[in-house]
C-alpha positions in Angstrom: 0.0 0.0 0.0 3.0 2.3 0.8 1.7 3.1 4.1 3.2 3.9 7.6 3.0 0.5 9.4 2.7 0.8 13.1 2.7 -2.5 15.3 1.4 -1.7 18.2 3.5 -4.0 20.7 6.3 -1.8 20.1 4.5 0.5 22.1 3.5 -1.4 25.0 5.3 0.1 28.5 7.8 -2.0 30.0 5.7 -2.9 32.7 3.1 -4.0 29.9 6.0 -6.6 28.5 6.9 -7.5 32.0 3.9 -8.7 32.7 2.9 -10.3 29.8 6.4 -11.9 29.7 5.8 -13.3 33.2 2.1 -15.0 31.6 0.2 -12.5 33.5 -2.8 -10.8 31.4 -3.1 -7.2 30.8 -6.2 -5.6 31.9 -8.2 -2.3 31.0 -5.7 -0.1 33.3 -2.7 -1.7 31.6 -4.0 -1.3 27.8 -5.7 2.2 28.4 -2.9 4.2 28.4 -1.1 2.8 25.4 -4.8 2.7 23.3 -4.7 6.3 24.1 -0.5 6.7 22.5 -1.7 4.7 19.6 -4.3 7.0 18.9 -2.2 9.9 19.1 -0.1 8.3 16.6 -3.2 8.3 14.0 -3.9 11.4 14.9 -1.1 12.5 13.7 -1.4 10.5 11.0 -4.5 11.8 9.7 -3.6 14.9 10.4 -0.5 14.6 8.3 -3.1 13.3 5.6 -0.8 10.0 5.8 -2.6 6.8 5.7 -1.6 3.8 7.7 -2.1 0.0 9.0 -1.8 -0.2 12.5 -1.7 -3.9 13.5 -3.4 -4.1 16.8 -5.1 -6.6 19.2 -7.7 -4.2 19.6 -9.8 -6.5 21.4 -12.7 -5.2 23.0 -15.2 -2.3 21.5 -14.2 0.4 24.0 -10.4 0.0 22.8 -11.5 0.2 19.6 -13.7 3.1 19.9 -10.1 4.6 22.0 -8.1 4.3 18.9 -11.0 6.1 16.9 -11.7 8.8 19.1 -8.8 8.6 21.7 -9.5 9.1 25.7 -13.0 10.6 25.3 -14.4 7.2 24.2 -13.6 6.3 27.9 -16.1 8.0 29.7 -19.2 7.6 26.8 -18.2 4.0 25.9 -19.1 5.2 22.4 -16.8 7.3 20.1 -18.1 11.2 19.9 -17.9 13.3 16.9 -17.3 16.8 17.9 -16.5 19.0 15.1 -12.9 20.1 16.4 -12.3 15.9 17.3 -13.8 14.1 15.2 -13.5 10.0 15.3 -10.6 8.8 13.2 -11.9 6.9 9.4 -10.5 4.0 10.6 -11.1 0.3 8.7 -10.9 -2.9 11.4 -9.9 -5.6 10.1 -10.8 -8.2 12.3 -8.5 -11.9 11.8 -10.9 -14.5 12.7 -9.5 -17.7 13.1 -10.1 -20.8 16.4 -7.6 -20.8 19.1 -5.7 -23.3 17.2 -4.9 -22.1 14.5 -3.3 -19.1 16.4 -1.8 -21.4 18.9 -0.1 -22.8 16.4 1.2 -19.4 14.9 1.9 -18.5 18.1 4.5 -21.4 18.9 6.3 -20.6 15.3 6.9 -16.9 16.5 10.3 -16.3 18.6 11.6 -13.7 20.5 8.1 -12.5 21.6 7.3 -11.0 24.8 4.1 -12.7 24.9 4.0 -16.3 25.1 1.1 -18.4 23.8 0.2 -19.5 27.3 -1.8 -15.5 27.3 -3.8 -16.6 23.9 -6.6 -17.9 25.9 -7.1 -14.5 28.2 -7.3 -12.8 24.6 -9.9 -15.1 23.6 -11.5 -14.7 26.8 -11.8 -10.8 26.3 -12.4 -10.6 22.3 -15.3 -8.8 21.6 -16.0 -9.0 17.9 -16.7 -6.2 15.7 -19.9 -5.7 14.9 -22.4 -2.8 13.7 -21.9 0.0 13.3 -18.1 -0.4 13.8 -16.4 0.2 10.2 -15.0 -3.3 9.9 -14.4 -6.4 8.0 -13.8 -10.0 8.6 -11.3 -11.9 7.2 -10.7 -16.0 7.8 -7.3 -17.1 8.8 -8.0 -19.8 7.2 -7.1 -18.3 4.2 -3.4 -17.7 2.8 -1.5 -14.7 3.6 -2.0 -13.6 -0.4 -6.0 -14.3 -0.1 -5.9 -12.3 3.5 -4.3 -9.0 1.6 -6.1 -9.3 -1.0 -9.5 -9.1 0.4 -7.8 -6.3 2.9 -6.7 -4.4 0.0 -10.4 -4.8 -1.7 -12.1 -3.6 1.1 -10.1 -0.9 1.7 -10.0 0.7 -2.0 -13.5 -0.1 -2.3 -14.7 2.3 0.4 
């Protein structure tokens, strides 16, 4: 696409990778703050009139409406669209695939602060996308050409 690509676990805190290093899951308090950094980062972004892919366990609505609409989502648990803030265009795109098949990804990837044992507290807290979120599914069962493909589709078709 020639975009900026962001992955996100670069920007967890150290006490973030500590944690999740030692198996322990990260909760709300953990995640909120670096939600709110990533958002900043589209921000400036958008505001930049760059486009970019942000890969992101975004795994609950509020954290999603926190990257679209930064720390003001907290307190409505919806994102606002004030005139001088409005929510960031953002597309989801949400990687569906069972536990297994990421387990098994999961094992294959080295020098990761996270270690599979922490797949099943992400399951645990996934909220799927769903209406009115701007977002799109995509099986995991597919291969990595088929994936970007129907990323790419969805994104140049609006």
């Amino acid at each position: 696409l020639g975009w900026k690509f962001y992955d996100a676990d670069d920007y967890h805190s150290t006490e973030n990778k500590k944690k999740m290093a030692e198996g322990i899951p990260l909760n709300d308090e953990d995640r909120i703050p670096w939600l709110c950094e990533l958002h900043h980062i589209l921000r400036r972004e958008d505001s930049s009139r760059q486009d970019a892919v942000l890969a992101c366990s975004a795994l609950k609505k509020i954290y999603r409406c926190i990257l679209a609409c930064g720390a003001s989502a907290i307190q409505s648990n919806q994102p606002q669209q004030p005139r001088e803030n409005a929510a960031l265009q953002i597309l989801f795109v949400h990687l569906d695939g069972s536990i297994d098949i990421i387990a098994d990804r999961l094992e294959k990837r080295r020098g990761h602060f996270m270690p599979p044992e922490l797949l099943k507290s992400q399951f645990d807290t996934l909220e799927p996308p769903s209406p009115p979120e701007n977002f799109i599914t995509v099986s995991l069962e597919k291969s990595l050409s088929e994936i970007v493909l129907e990323i790419e589709s969805a994104i140049f078709q609006g």
